[in-house]
Structure formats: C-alpha cells, structure tokens
N, C-alpha and C positions, 0 to 999 in steps of 0.2 A: 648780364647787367653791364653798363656801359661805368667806366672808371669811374667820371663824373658824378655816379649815381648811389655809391659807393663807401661808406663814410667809415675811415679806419684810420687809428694814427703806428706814428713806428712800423711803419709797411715795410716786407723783407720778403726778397723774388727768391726761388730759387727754378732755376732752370734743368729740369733734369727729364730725358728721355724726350727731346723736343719740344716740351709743354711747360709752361710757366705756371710759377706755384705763388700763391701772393697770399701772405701771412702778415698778421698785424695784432693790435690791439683792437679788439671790436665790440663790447660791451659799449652799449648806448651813453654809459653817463662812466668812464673807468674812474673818475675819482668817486664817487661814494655810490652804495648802495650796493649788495650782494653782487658775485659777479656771479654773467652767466658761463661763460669760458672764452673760447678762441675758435674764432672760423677761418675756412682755408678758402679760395677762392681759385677757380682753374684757366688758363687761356691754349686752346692749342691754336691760337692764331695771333695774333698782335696784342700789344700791351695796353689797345685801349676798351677792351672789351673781353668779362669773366663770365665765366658759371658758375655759379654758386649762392649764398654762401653755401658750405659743409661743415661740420662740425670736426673738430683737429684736436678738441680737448671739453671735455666738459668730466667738473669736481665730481666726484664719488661724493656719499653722503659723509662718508669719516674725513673726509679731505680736510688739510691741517688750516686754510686759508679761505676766507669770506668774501674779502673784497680786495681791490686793484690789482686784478691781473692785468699784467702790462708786459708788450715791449715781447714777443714770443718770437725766437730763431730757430731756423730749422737747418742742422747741420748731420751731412754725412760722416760718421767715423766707427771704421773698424767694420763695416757691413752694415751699420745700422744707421737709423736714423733716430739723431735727439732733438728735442727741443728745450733750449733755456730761454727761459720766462718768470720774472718779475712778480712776487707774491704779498700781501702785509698778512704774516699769520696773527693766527687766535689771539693767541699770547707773546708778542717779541716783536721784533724788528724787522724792519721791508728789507728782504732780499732775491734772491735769485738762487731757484733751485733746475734741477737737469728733470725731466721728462724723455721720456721712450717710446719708440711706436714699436710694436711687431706685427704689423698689417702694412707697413709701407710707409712713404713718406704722410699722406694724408692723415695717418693716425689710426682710430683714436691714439693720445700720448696718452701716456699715466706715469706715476712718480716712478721716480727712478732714484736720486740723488737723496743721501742721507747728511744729517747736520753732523758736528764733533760729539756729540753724545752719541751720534748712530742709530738716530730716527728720523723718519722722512721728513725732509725737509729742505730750508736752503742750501749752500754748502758755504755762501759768504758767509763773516766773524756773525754771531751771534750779536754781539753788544754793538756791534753797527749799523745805520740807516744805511742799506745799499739799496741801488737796481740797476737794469739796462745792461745785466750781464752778458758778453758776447764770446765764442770761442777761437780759439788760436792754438796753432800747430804749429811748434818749432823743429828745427833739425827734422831728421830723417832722412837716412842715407842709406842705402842697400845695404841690407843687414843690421841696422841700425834703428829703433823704432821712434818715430815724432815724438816726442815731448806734448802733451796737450796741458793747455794754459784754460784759465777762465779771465779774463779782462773784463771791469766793474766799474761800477760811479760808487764810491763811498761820496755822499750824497750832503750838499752844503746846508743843508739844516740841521746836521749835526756835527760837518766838518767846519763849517763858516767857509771855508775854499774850498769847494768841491773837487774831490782830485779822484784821479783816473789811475787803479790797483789791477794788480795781476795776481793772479790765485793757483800757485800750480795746481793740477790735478790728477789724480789716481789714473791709472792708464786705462778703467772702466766705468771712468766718469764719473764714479758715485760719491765720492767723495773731496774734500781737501788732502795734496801728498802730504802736506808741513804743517807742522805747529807753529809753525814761525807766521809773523804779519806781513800779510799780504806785500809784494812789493808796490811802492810809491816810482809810478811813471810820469807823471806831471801833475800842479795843479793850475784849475783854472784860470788865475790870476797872471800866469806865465806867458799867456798869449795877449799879444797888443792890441787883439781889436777887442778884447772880452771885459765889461764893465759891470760894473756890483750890482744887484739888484737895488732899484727902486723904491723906497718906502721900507726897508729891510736892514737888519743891523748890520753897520757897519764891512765893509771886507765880505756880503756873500755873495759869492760868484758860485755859478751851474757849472756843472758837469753833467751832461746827459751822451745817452747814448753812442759809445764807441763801440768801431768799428774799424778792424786791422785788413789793408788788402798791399798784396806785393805785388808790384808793378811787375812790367814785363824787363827791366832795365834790373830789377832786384832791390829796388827800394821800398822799404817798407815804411806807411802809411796808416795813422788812425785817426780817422772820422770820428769829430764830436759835438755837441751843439750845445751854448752858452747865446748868451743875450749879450748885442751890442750898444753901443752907447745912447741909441735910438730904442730902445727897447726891442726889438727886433729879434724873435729867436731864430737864430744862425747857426752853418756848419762851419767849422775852421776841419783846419789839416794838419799835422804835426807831422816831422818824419825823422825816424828813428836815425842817427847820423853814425851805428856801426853796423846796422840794416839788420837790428837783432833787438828783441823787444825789452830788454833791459835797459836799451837808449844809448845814450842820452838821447831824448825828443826834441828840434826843434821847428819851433810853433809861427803854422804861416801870418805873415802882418796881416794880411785879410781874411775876411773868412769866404769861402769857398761858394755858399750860398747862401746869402741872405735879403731873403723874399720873404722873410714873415712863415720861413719853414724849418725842419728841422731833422733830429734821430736820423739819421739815411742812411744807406747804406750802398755797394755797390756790385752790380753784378754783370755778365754779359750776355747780351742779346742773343739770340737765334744766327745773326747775321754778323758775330762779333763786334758787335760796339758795344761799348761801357758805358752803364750807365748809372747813373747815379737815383737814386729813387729817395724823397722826402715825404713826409707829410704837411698839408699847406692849406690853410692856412693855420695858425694852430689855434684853435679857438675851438669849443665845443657848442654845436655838433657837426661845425663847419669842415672839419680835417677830408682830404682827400689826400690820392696816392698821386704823388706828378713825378714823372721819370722824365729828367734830363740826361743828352751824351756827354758823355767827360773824354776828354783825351789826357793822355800822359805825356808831358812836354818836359825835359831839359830835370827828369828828378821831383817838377811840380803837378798837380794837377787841376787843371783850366777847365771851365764848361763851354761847351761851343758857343761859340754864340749863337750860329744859323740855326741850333737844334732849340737856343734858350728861350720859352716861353711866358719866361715870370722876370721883375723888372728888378734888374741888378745892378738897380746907381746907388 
C-alpha cells in the first residue's frame, strides 16, 4: 500500500532488523464505536510504500476496554517487546496500560500491565483522564540497571491545563514503582506558542502525545502537540535544561511543526537521518503518516527545509 493510501493517526516507526515497522491508531472512526484493535504495517524498502495491514493486537472477549484505542508504541526492553497504548475501560477512566508480544515485534500483544489494585489494566492513577503514554529509560551504567519511566498526558478535560507526568515504573513493566503522584514535568500553558481551546472553558490547553529523544550532543528533548493560536494542531519541543527528565523543561517559542499535524514522534532511517513522523492532517478519516528529516542544530531541533513537504508559515 502506498503511504498515501493509508489512513492512521499517532504513527510510530520502529526500525529494527532493516525493515520498518509502522504502528499507529487504526480503527476507522477511534473516537466512538467498539474498537477493532491495532494494525502493524511492514516496508523493507522506503518509507513511502507498506505491506499490510497485519494485526499487532486484537481484544480477547474478557478484555477490560470497548472503545478508543489509541496512540500504540512499540518499544524494546529487557529482550522483549511491549507495547503502551491508550484504552477508555468499562468502568473508570482513559488511561494507558503495557501490552507484550512473545512472537516478536509484530505481536500479537496481550495485557500485560496491571492497575494499583493488581488487575489488568492501566498502570496510570485511576481517578485520572490520561493517555498517549510513552516510555523512557533513565541512567544505566555497566553494572547498573536503567531506571524505566512511563511519561503521560493527564489530559485537559479534567486537568483544565493539560500537563505532561511521569510514572516510575516496576523494572517488568507491569506496574506503577510509587504510591506517590506521578511527577509534574510541565504544563501546557508554559509554552508561548500554545493557546486555549476555542469555545472551551476558560484556561483549557492540550497536552497530547509526548515523546522523549536524546540528541546525539546529550540533550534531552520531548515532543508534544497542543493547538496554536490559529487553531492549528502542532508539535513544540521542550528541553530538559539538566539533560535529566525531572527537568526543569524549557519550552521552544515555536513549535516545531505546525501544518495542521501532530502526536509524532522521531526515529532514524535506514540511511541515518532523523526523522520526524506526524499525522496530518488531523481530521477523520483524513489522517496520514508524513515523515519529515529533522536535524539537531546548536541544542535545538529544526526541520530541513529541502526535506519539508507541508507548509510552515
């Protein structure tokens, strides 16, 4: 299938073993109606042309969650591969629980992640509206084991500022480490290009989809997407100013992309260039995957121009 053809929001590449892996949100309508699950999509060639789709997660009949699956990441850790993905259960509150494959990256996933009571489910707070949970790996040093983090949107229709938390985590993913509340890394309002929602109570600002990457200089970076003062859903960039995710964050005056796209995340090509992957435009059932190159300049990150396809005045 040709990219174009393709229709998926929250797209997230991963490149492993020469082939690109392209995961997303892919139920036809993800705000309402039963979901059907999550498909993977394969290229062992270029990034503008897949095989697929395949199936990477489809609910068991006892499955704790009906509708909006959203926002699925597929990440290497400890030999395995998980995926965290964006659920609204039966009974409670939209969060983000861990998934596991033991067939490979492709899947199938199945639950994996249990909630504070120690049944399957999210691992974010119960009494919160979250999603767009993504993972992070701190420290680790020879002899020394990474620190694994969950990074979340506590989500502005119940925060009124939607602000961007960090969730330690159990060192086998399944759970939350702390009883303690989530740490507070920024909220949305803290960045200059980012304006309230429209026709919306006072002070709500989005926080959607972050995404932590370290530069090659050692700067750490999280990708997120709020609406700017054009309505516009856009990425900004924060960066972390002790190059440690506790922060302090500070948030770029622009945002990074804003074409009317968003959630992105960034990975590297076959050929090492970075690149940045959005969905765009975001409207249903319009959304495609567009992969722009990003280079790392002076601490910041810039979209090439020569590479940029989509219109960034």
């Amino acid at each position: 299938m040709r990219i174009s053809d393709i229709q998926i929001r929250d797209p997230f590449v991963v490149l492993d073993d020469d082939t690109y892996y392209l995961f997303g949100s892919t139920d036809k309508d993800i705000w309402k109606g039963p979901g059907t699950g999550f498909d993977v999509y394969v290229s062992g060639g270029a990034l503008d042309e897949f095989d697929g789709p395949f199936p990477a997660f489809r609910p068991r009949p006892d499955f704790w969650s009906e509708t909006n699956f959203w926002a699925p990441e597929i990440h290497r850790y400890a030999g395995g591969w998980y995926m965290f993905a964006t659920f609204k259960p039966k009974e409670g509150r939209r969060g983000t629980a861990i998934l596991k494959s033991e067939a490979g990256i492709m899947g199938l996933y199945v639950p994996w992640s249990l909630n504070a009571d120690g049944v399957s489910g999210p691992v974010t707070p119960a009494e919160w509206e979250c999603l767009d949970g993504t993972f992070f790996e701190e420290g680790g040093t020879p002899g020394k084991r990474s620190v694994p983090w969950m990074v979340f949107c506590h989500e502005w229709q119940q925060a009124g500022d939607g602000e961007i938390r960090a969730l330690r985590l159990t060192d086998d993913l399944r759970r939350s480490a702390s009883a303690e509340e989530p740490l507070l890394l920024f909220r949305a309002s803290e960045a200059p290009w980012a304006c309230a929602l429209r026709g919306r109570a006072p002070g709500s600002f989005v926080t959607d989809g972050p995404f932590l990457h370290r530069a090659e200089s050692g700067a750490l970076f999280l990708l997120w997407s709020s609406f700017d003062k054009d309505g516009r859903y856009c990425i900004g960039t924060a960066r972390s100013e002790s190059g440690k995710l506790a922060g302090p964050w500070k948030q770029s005056p622009e945002p990074l992309y804003k074409a009317d796209g968003g959630h992105g995340m960034l990975f590297r090509g076959r050929e090492g260039i970075l690149y940045l992957t959005v969905h765009s435009p975001n409207a249903t059932p319009l959304e495609r995957a567009v992969f722009v190159a990003v280079s790392e300049t002076d601490n910041v990150l810039v979209i090439n121009a020569e590479e940029d396809g989509c219109d960034q005045k």
